[in-house]
C-alpha positions in Angstrom: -11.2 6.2 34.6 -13.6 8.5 32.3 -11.6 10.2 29.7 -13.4 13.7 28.4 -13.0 14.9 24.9 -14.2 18.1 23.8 -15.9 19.2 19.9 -14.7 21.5 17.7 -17.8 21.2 16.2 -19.5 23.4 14.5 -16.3 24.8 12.8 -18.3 27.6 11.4 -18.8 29.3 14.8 -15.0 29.7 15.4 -14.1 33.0 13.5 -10.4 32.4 13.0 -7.9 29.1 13.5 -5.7 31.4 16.3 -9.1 31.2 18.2 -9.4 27.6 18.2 -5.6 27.1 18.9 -6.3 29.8 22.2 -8.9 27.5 23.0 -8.0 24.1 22.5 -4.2 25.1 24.2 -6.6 26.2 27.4 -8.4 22.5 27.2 -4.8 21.0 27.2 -3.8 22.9 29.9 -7.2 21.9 32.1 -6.1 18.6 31.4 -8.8 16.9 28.8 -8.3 13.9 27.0 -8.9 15.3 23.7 -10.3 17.1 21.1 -12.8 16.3 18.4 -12.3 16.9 15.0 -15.8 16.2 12.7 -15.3 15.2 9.3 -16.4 16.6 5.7 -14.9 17.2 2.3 -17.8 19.6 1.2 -21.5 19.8 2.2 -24.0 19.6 -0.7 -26.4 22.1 -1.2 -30.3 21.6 -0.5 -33.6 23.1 0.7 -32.1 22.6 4.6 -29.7 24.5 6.1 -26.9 22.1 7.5 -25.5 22.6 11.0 -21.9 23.9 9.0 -21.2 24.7 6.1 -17.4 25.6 6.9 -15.0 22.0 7.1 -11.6 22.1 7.3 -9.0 19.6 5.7 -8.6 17.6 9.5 -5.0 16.6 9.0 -3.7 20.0 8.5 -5.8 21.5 11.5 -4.8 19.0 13.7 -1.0 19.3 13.0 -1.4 23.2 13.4 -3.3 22.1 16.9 -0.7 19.5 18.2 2.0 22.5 17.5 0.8 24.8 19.8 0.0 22.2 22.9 2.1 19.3 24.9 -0.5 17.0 25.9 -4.3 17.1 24.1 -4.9 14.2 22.1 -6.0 14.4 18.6 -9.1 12.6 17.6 -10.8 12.4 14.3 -14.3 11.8 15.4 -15.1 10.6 12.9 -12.6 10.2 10.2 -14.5 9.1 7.1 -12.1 5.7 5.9 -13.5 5.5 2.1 -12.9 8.9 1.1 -8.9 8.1 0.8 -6.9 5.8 -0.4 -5.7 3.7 2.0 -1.9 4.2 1.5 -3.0 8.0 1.5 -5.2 8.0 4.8 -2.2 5.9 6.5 0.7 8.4 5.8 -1.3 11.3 6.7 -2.1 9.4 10.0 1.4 8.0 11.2 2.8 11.3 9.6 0.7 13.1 12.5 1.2 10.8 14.7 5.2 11.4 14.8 4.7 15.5 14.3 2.7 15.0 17.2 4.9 12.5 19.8 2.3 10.0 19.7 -1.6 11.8 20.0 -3.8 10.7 17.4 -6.7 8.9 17.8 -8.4 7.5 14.5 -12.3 7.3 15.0 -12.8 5.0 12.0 -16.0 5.8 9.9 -17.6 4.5 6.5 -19.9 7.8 6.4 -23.6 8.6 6.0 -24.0 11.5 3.1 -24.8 10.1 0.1 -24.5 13.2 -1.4 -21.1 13.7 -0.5 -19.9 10.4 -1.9 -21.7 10.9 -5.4 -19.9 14.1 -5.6 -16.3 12.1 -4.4 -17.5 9.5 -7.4 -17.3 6.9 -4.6 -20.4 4.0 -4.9 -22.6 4.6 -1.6 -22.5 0.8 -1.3 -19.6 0.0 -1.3 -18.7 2.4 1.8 -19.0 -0.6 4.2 -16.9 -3.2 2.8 -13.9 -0.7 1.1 -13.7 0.8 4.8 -12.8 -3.1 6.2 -10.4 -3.4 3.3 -9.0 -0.3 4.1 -8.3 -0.5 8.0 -6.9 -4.0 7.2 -3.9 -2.5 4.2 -3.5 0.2 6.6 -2.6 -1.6 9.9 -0.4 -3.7 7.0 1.5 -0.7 6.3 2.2 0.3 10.1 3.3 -3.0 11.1 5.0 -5.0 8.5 8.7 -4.6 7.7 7.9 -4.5 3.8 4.4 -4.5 3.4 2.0 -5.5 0.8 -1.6 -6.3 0.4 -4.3 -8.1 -1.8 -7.7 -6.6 -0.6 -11.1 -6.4 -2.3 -10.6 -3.0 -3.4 -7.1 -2.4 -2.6 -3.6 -3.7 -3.3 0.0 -2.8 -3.6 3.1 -4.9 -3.9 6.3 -5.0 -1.2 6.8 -1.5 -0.7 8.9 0.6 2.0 6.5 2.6 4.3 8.5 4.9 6.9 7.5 6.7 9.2 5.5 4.5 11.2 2.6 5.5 14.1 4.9 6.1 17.7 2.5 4.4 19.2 2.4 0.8 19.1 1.5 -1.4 17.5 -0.4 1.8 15.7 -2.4 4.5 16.7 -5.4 3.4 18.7 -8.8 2.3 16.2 -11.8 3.2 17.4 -14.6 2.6 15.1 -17.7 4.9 14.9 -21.5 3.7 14.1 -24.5 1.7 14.6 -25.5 -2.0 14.0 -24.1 -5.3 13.5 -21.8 -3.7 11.1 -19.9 -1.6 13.2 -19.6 -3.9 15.7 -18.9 -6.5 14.0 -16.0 -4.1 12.5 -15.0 -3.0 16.0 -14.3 -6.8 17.0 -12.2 -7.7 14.7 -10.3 -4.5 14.0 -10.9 -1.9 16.3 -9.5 -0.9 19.7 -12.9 1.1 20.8 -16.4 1.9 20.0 -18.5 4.5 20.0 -21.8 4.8 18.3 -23.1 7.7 15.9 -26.6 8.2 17.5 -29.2 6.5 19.6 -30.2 6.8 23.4 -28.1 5.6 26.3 -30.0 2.4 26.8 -29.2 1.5 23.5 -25.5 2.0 23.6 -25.5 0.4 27.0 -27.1 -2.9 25.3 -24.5 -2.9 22.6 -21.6 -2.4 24.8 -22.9 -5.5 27.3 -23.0 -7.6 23.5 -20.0 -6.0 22.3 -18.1 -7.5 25.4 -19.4 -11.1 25.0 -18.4 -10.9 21.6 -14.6 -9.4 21.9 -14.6 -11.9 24.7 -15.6 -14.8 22.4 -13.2 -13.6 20.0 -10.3 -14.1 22.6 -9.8 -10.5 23.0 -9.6 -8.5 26.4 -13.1 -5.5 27.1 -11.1 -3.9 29.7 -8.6 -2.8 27.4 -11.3 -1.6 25.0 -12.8 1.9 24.8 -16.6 2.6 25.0 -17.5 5.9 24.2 -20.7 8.3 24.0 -21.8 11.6 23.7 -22.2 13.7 27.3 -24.6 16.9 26.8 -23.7 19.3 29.3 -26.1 22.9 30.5 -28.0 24.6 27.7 -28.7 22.1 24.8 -27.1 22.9 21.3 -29.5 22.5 17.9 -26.7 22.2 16.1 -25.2 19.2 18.1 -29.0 17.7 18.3 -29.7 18.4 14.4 -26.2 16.6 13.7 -27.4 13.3 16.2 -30.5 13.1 14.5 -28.0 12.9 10.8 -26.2 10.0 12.1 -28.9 8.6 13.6 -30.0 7.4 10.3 -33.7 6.6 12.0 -32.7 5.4 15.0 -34.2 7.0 18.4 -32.4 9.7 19.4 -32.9 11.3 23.0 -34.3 15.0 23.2 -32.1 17.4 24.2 -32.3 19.2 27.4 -30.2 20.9 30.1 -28.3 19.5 32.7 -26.8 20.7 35.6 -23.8 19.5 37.6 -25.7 17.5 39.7 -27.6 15.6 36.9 -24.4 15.5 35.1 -22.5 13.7 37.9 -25.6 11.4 38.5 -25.1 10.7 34.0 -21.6 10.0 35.0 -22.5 7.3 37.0 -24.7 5.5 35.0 -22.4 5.6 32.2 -19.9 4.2 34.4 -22.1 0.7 35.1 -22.6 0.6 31.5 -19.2 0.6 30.8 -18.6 3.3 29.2 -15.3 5.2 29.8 -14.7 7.5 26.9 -17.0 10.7 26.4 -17.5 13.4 24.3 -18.9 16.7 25.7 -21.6 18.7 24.4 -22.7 22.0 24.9 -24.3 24.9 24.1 -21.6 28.0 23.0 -21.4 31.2 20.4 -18.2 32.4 20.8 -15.0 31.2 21.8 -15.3 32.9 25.5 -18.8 30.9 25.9 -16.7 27.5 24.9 -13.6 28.0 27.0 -15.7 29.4 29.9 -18.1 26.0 29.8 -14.8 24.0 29.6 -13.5 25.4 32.6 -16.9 24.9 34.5 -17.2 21.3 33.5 -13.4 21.3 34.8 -14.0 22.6 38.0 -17.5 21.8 38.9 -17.8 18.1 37.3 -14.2 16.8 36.9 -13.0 18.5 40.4 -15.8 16.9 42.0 -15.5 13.4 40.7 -12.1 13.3 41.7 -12.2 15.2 45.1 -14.8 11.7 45.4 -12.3 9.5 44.5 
């Protein structure tokens, strides 16, 4: 079954948070899998103009999101692991994961901006390694009776840790990026993947390796989540520019428009690659442009699909 997530991204287009909460409740009502939160603490200044400049705290948007609807998941696509400490990162997750009756979904990335992490006072280099240390305290804390931990980077004696994720054994892990790395990471302590950047053929190559290797490592594929990125109609630049970011060289396909048809036909190919997570893209400049595109894609693409069987 393909599960449909939808951006909030750029976060500088929406001109107030009661517009995204009007918007995001009428997703939840049209029955989509989720919504999308991007991810940074500030964007350094330089001769380009970034796609947004406007980034909220995620933890406190989300909360205010899963208040106003019943169903919509909340996934941090992607939330950037080394820029917290992992006792911090895992309260604020399991913390939203109760206020929320079990809707979080943690997109787990180790970031690209160098910038950014200079400015943090966190070493570039390190980003890899601290985010495996990190995952590993922090499904510690959610499942242990009186966890502790002796990482790389990170440690803490016997301590109590309450509340817990609802869901069990934590909330689901999906982890975000390109390369060996990533997948190495996804293998041994995800419960998805999706990559940041590159075509189709090269996610649907990773995701036929990916399977050999969570089946090498004992682990079930069909209870693990492949994702990409679905563009819908008119392109976006913003959405394109942002690909091309966390591409980080890597090809990444041009962006053009697609109808329903076209859309439908995507559908299917993702489908025989395996792929059964997406997130949509699409072109919008005002909440009525976004909600009227999710409704489309509702009735025209989703209705169809399932009117198919």
């Amino acid at each position: 079954m393909l599960r449909v997530s939808i951006p909030l991204f750029p976060y500088d287009r929406w001109p107030s948070v009661d517009a995204m909460i009007e918007a995001v409740s009428f997703a939840d009502r049209l029955g989509y899998h989720a919504v999308a939160f991007p991810e940074h603490k500030v964007m350094p200044v330089t001769d380009s103009t970034p796609a947004s400049v406007v980034w909220y705290d995620n933890f406190v948007l989300a909360a205010t999101l899963a208040a106003a609807t019943s169903r919509i998941r909340l996934l941090f696509h992607a939330c950037i692991v080394p820029y917290r400490h992992p006792v911090d990162l895992a309260k604020l997750v399991s913390t939203l994961d109760v206020v929320s009756k079990g809707r979080v979904v943690l997109l787990a990335g180790s970031g690209w901006l160098r910038r950014e992490f200079a400015i943090l006072d966190i070493p570039f280099e390190e980003r890899g390694p601290r985010t495996d240390d990190a995952l590993r305290a922090m499904k510690t804390l959610w499942t242990q009776p009186q966890p502790s931990y002796e990482g790389t980077f990170f440690s803490f004696p016997p301590v109590h840790f309450f509340p817990t994720c609802v869901q069990e054994p934590h909330v689901p892990i999906w982890i975000g990026g390109n390369g060996p790395r990533p997948m190495r990471r996804a293998v041994e302590l995800g419960d998805g993947w999706i990559p940041l950047g590159g075509t189709f053929e090269d996610a649907a190559e990773a995701i036929a390796v990916l399977r050999d290797q969570l089946s090498d490592a004992g682990r079930d594929p069909t209870t693990f989540t492949f994702g990409y990125l679905l563009p819908f109609g008119e392109p976006d630049a913003a959405h394109h520019a942002a690909a091309v970011h966390h591409a980080h060289g890597r090809e990444v396909p041009e962006a053009t428009t697609r109808g329903v048809a076209e859309t439908i036909d995507r559908i299917g190919e993702y489908h025989a690659a395996g792929i059964n997570h997406v997130l949509l893209q699409f072109d919008w400049r005002s909440p009525a442009d976004y909600m009227e595109t999710l409704e489309q894609f509702s009735v025209e693409v989703l209705g169809r699909l399932e009117s198919a069987g």
